[in-house]
C-alpha positions in Angstrom: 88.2 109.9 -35.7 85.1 112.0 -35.7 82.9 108.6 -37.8 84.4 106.1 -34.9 83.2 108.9 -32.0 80.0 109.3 -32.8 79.8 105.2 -33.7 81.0 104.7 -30.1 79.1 107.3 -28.4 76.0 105.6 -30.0 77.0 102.2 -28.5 77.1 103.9 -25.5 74.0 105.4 -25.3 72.0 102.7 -26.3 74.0 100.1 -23.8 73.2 102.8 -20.5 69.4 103.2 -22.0 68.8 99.7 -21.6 70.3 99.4 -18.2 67.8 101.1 -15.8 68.1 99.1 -13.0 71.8 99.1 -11.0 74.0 95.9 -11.4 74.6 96.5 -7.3 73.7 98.5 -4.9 75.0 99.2 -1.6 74.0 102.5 0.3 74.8 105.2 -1.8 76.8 103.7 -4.3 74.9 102.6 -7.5 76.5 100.5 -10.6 75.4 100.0 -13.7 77.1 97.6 -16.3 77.7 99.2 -19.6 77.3 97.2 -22.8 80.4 94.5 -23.7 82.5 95.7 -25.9 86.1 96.0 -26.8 85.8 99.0 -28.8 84.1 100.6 -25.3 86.9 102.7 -23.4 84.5 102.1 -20.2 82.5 99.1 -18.6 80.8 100.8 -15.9 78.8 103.6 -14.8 78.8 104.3 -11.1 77.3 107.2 -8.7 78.3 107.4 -5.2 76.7 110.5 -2.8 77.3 112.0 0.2 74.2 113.7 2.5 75.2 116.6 4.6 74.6 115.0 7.9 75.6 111.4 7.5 78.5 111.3 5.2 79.9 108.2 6.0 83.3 106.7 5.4 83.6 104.0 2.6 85.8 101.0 2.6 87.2 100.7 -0.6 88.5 97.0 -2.2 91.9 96.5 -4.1 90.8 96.9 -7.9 93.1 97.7 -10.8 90.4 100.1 -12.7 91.2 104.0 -12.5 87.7 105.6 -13.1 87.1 109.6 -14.7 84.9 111.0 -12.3 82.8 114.5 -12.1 82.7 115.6 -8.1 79.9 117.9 -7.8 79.3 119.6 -4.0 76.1 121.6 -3.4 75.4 124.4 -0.3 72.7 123.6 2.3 69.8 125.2 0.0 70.8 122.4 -2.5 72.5 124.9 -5.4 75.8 123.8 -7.5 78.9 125.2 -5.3 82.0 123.1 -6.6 82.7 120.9 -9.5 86.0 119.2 -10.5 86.9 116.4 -12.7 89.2 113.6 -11.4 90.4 110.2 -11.2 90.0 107.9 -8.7 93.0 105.6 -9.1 93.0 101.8 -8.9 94.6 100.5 -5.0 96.4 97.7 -4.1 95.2 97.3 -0.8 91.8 98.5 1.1 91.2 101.3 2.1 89.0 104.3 3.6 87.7 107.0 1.9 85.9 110.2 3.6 83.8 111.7 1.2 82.9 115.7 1.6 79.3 116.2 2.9 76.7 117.0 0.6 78.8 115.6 -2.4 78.3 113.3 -5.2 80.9 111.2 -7.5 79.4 110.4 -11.1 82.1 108.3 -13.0 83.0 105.7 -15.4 85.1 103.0 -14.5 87.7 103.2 -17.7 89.5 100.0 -18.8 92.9 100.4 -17.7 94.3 98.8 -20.6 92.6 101.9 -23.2 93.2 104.0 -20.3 97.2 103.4 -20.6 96.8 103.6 -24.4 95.0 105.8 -25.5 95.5 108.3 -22.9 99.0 107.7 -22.0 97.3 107.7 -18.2 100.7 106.2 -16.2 98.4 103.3 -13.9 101.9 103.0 -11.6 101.7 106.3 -11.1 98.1 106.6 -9.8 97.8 103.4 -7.9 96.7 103.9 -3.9 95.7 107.9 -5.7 93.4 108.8 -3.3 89.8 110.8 -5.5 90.7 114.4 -4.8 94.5 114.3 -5.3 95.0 113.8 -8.7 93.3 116.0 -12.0 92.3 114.5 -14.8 94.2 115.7 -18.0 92.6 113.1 -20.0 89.6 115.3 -20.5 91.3 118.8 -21.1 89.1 121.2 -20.0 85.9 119.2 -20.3 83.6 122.3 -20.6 80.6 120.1 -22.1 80.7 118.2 -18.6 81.1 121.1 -16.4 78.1 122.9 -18.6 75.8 120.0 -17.9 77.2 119.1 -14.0 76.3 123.3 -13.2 72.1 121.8 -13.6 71.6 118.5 -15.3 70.7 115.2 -13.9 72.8 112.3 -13.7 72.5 111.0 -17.0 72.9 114.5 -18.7 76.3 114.2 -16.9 77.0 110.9 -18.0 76.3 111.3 -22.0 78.4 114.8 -21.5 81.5 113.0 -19.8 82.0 110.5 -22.1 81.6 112.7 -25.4 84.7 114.5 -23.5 86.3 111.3 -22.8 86.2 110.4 -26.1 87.3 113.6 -27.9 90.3 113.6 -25.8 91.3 110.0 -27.0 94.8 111.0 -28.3 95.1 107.5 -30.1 92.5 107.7 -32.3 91.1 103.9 -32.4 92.0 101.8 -29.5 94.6 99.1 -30.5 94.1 95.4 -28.9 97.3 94.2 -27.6 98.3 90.8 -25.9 98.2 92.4 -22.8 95.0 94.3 -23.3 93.4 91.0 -24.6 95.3 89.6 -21.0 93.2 92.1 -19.2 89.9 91.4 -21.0 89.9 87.8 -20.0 91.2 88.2 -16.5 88.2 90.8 -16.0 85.7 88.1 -17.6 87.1 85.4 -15.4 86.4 86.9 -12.7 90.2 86.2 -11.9 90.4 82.3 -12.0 91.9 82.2 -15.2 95.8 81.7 -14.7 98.8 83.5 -16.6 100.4 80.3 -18.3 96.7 79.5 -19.9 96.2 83.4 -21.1 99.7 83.1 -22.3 98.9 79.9 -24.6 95.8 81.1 -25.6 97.4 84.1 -26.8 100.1 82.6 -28.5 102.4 84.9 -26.1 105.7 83.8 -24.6 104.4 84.2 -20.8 107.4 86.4 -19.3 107.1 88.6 -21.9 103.2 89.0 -21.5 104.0 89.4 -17.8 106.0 92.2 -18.4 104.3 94.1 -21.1 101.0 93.7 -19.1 102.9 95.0 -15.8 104.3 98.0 -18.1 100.9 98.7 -19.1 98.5 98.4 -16.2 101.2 99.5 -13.6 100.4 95.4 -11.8 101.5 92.2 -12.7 98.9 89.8 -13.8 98.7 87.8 -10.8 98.1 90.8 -8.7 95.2 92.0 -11.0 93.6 88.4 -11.5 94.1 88.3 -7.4 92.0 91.7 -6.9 89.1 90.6 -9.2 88.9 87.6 -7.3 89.0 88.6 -4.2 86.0 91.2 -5.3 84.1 88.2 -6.9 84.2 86.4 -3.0 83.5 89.9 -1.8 80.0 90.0 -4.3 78.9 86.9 -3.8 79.0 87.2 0.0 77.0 90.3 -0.4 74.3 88.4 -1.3 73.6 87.1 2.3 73.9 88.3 5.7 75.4 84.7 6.7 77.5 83.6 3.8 78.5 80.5 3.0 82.5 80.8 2.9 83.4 77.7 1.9 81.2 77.8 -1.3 82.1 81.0 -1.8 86.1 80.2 -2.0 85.0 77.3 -4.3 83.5 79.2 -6.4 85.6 82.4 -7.0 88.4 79.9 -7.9 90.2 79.6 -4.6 92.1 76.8 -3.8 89.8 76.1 -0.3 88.6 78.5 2.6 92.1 78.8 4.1 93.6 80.3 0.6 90.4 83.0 0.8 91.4 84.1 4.1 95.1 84.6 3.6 94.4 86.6 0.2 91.8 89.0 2.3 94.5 89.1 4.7 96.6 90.1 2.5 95.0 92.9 0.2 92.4 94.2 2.7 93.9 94.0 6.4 90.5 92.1 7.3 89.5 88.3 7.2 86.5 87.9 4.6 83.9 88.2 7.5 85.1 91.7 8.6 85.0 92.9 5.1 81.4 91.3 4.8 80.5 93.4 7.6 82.2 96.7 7.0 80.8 96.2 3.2 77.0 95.9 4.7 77.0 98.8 6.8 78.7 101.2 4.5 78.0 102.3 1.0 80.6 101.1 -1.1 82.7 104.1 -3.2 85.2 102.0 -6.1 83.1 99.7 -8.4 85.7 96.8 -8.0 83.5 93.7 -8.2 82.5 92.0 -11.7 79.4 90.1 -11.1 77.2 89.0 -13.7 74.9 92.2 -15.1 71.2 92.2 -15.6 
């Protein structure tokens, strides 16, 4: 265990090195794309903050990935005041989340599938889980974060939070499954790919890959190929301040325009243009999007 720890922590390390610049960036909220890697528990690093005078609302997409996060608040004079480790669970629909003034959220977004396994996290459980409700008894007592969160930088925190992530792994090595492998290629397709073709590429019987992934990810698959889909429309609108919505649909794997709409309908309250524009004006809190990295 201790051999496959430090070989993973290494991986890590090197991957978030060579990743300086963010994968996206939208007000306060800053992503970086970790390394690929099955053996990873994590695929991204993100930090979201809070000032004291304009601590803005943030209008959170469906996603499916819970993320371990260390909340740190200062005082006015900038010193350490509160720190707390939690989860941010995955939602099923948008929503808005206040953060505290004067606050910051350095995370990892965990893969749900090593999430459910190795830490016996219950993803039904903590769906629509809103960042402050919910501890994180993953990590035990974590005292390597909380040491470095009290005065290190960002990245101190980061190499501190996963060495505690990964010494509470109560599995030992993660174990690929059909439904984690489901999970995998539904993230890489940025949600186009459809069950009955993960089910023959797997050499799965396709109701029982929809129920062992909903058993394990707390979704079905449709509803988790649906949210990174709808976050691939949401990215590639980002890109311009008049999108091109019809392209877009094309190429996130809708059927046409009309199909686009009723899914943001659906999952976010909002037609796509109303989520462009809420999604330009405010920083963005979940990372939920899975956009090509640098």
């Amino acid at each position: 265990m201790t051999f496959i720890r430090i070989g993973m922590e290494r991986q890590f390390h090197n991957g978030f090195s060579d990743h300086t610049q963010p994968e996206q960036q939208l007000g306060d909220f800053h992503i970086w794309k970790l390394a690929k890697s099955h053996c990873l528990p994590v695929d991204r690093f993100w930090v979201s903050s809070a000032s004291q005078t304009n601590a803005e609302p943030h209008f959170i997409l469906p996603h499916g990935e819970p993320s371990l996060a260390l909340m740190r608040k200062r005082d006015r004079f900038g010193f350490v005041v509160d720190i707390k480790i939690v989860i941010c669970g995955p939602t099923k629909r948008a929503r808005w989340h206040q953060p505290s003034p004067n606050s910051e959220l350095i995370a990892f977004r965990l893969r749900p599938e090593f999430a459910a396994a190795a830490f016996q996290l219950d993803l039904g459980e903590i769906y629509d889980t809103d960042v402050a409700t919910l501890g994180a008894p993953i990590v035990g007592d974590a005292d390597r974060t909380r040491r470095a969160a009290e005065t290190g930088g960002t990245a101190d925190i980061a190499k501190a939070l996963f060495h505690d992530l990964l010494a509470a792994n109560r599995c030992g090595a993660f174990k690929q499954t059909i439904e984690a492998e489901a999970a995998y290629r539904i993230r890489e397709s940025k949600g186009i790919v459809s069950i009955s073709t993960l089910a023959a590429q797997l050499g799965a019987d396709e109701r029982t890959l929809r129920r062992r992934f909903k058993n394990t990810m707390g979704v079905s698959p449709k509803t988790y190929a649906c949210q990174h889909r709808l976050s691939h429309a949401a990215v590639l609108a980002d890109q311009s301040a008049l999108p091109d919505w019809a392209s877009i649909a094309v190429n996130s794997g809708y059927y046409d325009q009309a199909h686009m709409i009723a899914d943001f309908n659906a999952m976010t309250g909002v037609t796509p243009r109303r989520a462009h524009k809420r999604r330009r004006k405010l920083s963005v809190f979940s990372n939920t999007a899975t956009p090509a990295g640098p």
